[in-house]
N, C-alpha and C positions, 0 to 999 in steps of 0.2 A: 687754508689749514689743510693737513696731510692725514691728519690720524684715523686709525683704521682699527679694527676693532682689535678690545685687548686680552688675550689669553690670559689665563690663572690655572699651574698647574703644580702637584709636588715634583720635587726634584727626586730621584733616586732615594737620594738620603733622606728625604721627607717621609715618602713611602716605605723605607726598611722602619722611621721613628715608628710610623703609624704601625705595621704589621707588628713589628717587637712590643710595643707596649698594648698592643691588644691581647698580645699571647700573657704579655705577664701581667694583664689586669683579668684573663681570666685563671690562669693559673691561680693565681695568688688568691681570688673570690673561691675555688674550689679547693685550694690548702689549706685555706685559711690562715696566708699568711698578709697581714693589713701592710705591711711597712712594702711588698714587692706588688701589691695592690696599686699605691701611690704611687710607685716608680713607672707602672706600667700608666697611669690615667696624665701624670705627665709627660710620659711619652705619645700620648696619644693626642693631647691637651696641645702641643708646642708647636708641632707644623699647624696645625687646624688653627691657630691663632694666627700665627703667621700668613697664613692662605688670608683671614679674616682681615689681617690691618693691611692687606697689599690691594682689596679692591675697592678700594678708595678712586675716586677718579682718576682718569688717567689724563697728565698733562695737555697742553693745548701746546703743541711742536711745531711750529710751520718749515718748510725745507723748500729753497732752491737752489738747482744746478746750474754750473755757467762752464761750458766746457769750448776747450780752446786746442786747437780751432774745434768746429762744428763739425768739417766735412774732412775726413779723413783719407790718403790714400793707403794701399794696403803696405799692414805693417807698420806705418806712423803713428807715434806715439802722439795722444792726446791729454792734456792736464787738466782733470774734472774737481773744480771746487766748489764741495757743499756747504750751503751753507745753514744754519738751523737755528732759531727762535724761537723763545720759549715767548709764547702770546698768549697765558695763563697768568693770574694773579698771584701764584703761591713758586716757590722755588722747585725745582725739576728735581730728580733722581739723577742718579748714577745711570747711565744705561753701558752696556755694550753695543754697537752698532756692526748693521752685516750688509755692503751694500749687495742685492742682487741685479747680477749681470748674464746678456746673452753669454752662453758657454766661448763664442769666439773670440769673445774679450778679455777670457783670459780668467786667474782664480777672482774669486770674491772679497773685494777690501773688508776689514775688519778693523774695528780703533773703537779706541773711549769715548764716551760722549760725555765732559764733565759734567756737575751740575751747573747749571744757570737760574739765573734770578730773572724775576719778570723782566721782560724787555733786554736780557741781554742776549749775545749770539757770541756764535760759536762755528771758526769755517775750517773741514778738513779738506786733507788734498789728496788723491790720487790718480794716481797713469792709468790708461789705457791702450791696448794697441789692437789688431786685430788684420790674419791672412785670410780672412772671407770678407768678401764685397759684401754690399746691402745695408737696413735699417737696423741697428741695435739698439735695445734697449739697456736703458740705464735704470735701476730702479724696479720693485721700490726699497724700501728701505727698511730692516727688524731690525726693533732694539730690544734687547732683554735682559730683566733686572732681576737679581736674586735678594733674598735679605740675609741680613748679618749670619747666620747660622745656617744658610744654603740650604733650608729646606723647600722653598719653592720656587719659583718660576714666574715671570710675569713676562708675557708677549704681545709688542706693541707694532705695528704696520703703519710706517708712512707710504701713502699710495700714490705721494707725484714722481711719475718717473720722465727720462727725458731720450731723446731720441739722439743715436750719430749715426751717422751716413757716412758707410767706407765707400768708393770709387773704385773701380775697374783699374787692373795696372794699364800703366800709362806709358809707353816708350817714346820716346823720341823719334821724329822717322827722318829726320837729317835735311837735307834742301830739296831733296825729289817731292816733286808733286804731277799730279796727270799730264799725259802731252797734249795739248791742246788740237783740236779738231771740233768745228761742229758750233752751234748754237751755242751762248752761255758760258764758252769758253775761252781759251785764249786766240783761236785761230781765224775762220772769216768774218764773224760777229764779234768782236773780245769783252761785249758785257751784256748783260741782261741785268732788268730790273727785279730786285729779288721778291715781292707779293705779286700777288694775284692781281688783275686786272690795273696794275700803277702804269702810266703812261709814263715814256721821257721825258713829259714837258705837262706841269701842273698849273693850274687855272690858279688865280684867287684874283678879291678885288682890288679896284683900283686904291694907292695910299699917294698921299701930297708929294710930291716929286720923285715921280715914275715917269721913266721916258716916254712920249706916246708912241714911239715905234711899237713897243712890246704892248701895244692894245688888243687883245683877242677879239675881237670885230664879229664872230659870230657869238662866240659866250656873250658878249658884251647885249648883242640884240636878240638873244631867248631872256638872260634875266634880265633888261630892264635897267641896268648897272654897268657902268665902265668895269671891265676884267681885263684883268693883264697876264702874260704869260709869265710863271714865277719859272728863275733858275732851273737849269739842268739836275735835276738829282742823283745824285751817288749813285751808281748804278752797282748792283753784286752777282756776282759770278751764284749759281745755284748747283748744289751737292745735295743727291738724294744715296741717305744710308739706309742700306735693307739686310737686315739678322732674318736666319733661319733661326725661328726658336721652336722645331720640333722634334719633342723630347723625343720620340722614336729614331730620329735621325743621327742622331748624335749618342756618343762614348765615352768610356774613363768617367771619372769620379772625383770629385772637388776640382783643385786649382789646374789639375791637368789635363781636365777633361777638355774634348772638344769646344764645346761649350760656351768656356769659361777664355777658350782661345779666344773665339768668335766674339765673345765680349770686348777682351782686350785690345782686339785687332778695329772695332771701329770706334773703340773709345782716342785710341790712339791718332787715327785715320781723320775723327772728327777735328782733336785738337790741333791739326796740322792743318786742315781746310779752312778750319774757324782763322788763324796767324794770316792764310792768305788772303781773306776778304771772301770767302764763300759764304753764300746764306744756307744752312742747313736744313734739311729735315731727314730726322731720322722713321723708319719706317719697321717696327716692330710689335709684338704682341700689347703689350702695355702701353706703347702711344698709339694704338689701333685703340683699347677699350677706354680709350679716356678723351680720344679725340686730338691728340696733339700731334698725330704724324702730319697732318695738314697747313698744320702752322710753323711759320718757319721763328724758331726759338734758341735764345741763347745758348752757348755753351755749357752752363753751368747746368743747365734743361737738361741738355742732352747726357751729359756725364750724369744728371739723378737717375735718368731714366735709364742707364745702361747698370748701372750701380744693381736697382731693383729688378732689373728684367730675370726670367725664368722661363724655363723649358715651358710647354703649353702642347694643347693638342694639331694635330696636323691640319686639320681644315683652317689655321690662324694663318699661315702659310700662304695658299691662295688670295686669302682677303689682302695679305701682304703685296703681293704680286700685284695683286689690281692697285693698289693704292700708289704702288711705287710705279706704275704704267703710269697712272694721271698723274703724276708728279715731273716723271720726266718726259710729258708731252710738250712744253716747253726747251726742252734744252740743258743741257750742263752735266753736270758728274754724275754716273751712278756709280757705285761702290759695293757689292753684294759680296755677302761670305756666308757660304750654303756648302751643306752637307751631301758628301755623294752618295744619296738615300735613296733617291726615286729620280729614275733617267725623265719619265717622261713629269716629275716636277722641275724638272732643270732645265726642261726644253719652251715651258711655260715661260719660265722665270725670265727666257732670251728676249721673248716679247715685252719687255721692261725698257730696252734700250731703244730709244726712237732714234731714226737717222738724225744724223747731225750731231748725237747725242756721247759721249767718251765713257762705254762701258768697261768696268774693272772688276774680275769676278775670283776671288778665294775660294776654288774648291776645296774643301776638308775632306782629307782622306782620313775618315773616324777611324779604319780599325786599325790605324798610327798610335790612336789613341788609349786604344784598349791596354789599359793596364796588367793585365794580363799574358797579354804577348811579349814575350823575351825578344826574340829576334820577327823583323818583318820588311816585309817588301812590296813596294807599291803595286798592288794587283791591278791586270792586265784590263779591268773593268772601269775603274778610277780614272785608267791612261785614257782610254777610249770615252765617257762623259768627256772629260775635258776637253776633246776637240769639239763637241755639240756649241757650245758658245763662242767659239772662234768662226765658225759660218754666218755669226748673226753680226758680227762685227765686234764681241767683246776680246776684252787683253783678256788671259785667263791664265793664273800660278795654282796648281796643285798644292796643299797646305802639308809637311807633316808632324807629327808631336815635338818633335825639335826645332822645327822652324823659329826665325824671331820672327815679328812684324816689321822693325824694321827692313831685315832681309829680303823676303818679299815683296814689301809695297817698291821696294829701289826694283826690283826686278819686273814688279809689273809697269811700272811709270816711267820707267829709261828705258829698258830694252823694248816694252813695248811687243813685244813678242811671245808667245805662245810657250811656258817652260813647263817642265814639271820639275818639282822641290820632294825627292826623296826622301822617306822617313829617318829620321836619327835615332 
């Protein structure tokens, strides 16, 4: 059940019946006129009955949403159909219904809700869309009923509301992907096992026709029990993704801001690693506080968590840094897109890359960003950070507001080489 508490108020025109015939039932008591005396106590009489027969119980409403899809990217429209049940014994009103939605989704539907009879339903339909990432809400729901002569008001709240989840835009990044070198990747190692402590070659016990070649002979004599060496397992290449999420560091405002780039850029980045067989972990403020940059988790993971992620304080940064160190102390891809905020954070952040390891670094030239600036040029500060990371062995592309990700990630992973990318 949904229902939420229910207002009772005059309408306008309730309130002018009530004032007018208060004035003409006293007027009329001190003219002594009886016949605008009566005109005035019916005037005064007709909403206040009204008010009287509307707070009668108020229905038993139930409401649920099914919305399709769930997960939204931005700008895609989604089709939200409510449904609602009358699960009271006696037949419903009339209402009007107001769905309330986050502001990003656009105006607030509004339709009839006929009446219904116990147990029957009733399902409306409407779109959604929305150019802001993150969680919105759907809901909850006011409906409000007047009576026949509009003098008052009845307001009802259904309070289940429902959640959709927009995503990060998504580009395409074409066939390039990192050049292989190092541990984890494609070059003198070409795989790694993507958890923590999984060996090549897994133990289990002996089952009715199993070769005895494959006997593990020392497992076998600690437990006790014939153990056999089970298959080779799938082995996956490892991608550690690391976001600067501090809010000091970064420029511009909504979809264009830095930010909101850096978002884009390894939501996109992930999608292309996940197609190649990478096992990921993304490493940011929000899988820092919840524990998940440690665990290597699906794509679907890693696009909620970029979807919800937010600017944060600067000391989140560091924690970041260490976390993405121990991650790529085995081997494989690092990926970093950091703001050119703080030289000696970005000198930190080099210690991320272990030998062996194919580091890939987007510096963001923010004040590209700055919505603000009509004309601009990549200052001579931005140029000079960017060679700090090519001493430690990473590829390094300067970012600016024009850039795509596409463009980019081809220039850091083919050329391979040290560019910088001009503001547009």
């Amino acid at each position: 059940m949904a229902s939420g508490r229910r207002r009772h108020t005059l309408t306008t025109r309730g309130r002018c019946f009530v004032a007018a015939g208060t004035t003409l039932t006293l007027g009329g008591m001190l003219l002594g006129f009886s016949d605008l005396t009566r005109v005035g106590v019916l005037l005064v009489v007709l909403p206040l009955a009204a008010l009287l027969l509307t707070r009668r119980r108020p229905p038993a409403i139930a409401i649920s949403r099914e919305v399709q899809p769930a997960r939204l990217g931005l700008d895609q429209r989604a089709e939200v159909r409510v449904t609602f049940q009358n699960r009271g014994g006696r037949r419903s009103p009339l209402f009007l219904a107001e769905e309330r939605l986050d502001y990003a989704l656009g105006d607030r539907p509004r339709f009839v809700l006929p009446r219904m009879d116990p147990g029957a339903r009733r399902r409306l339909t409407y779109r959604v869309s929305s150019h802001v990432r993150g969680r919105h809400l759907l809901g909850p729901i006011a409906l409000r009923q007047r009576d026949p002569f509009g003098l008052t008001h009845v307001g009802l709240v259904l309070r289940s509301t429902t959640e959709v989840l927009v995503l990060p835009r998504i580009e395409p990044l074409g066939a390039a992907r990192p050049r292989g070198e190092g541990l984890g990747s494609e070059g003198e190692i070409p795989h790694m096992v993507a958890s923590h402590g999984e060996d090549d070659v897994s133990i289990r016990t002996y089952r009715e026709g199993d070769e005895l070649r494959r006997v593990h002979w020392p497992a076998t004599a600690h437990r006790g029990e014939i153990m056999v060496r089970q298959e080779d397992r799938p082995a996956r290449r490892r991608a550690v993704l690391l976001l600067d999420s501090r809010s000091a560091a970064h420029r511009g405002s909504g979809s264009t801001s830095s930010f909101e780039w850096a978002v884009s850029a390894l939501a996109s980045i992930a999608v292309r690693l996940v197609s190649e067989g990478y096992a990921v972990h993304l490493v940011s403020d929000g899988t820092l506080a919840d524990g998940a940059s440690g665990q290597l988790v699906d794509l679907d993971a890693i696009l909620s968590a970029l979807a919800l992620a937010q600017p944060g304080p600067a000391e989140a940064f560091d924690a970041a840094v260490r976390e993405g160190q121990t991650l790529a102390a085995t081997g494989g891809v690092v990926v970093a897109v950091v703001a050119d905020h703080d030289e000696d954070a970005l000198r930190r952040l080099t210690a991320v890359r272990q030998p062996g390891t194919v580091g890939l670094l987007l510096l963001l030239d923010t004040r590209s960003f700055d919505n603000r600036a009509e004309e601009y040029e990549c200052p001579e500060s931005t140029t000079a950070m960017s060679s700090i990371p090519g001493t430690a062995g990473w590829t390094t592309q300067v970012v600016g507001s024009g850039d795509s990700v596409r463009a980019v990630w081809e220039r850091a992973t083919v050329t391979g080489s040290l560019q910088q990318v001009g503001a547009r």
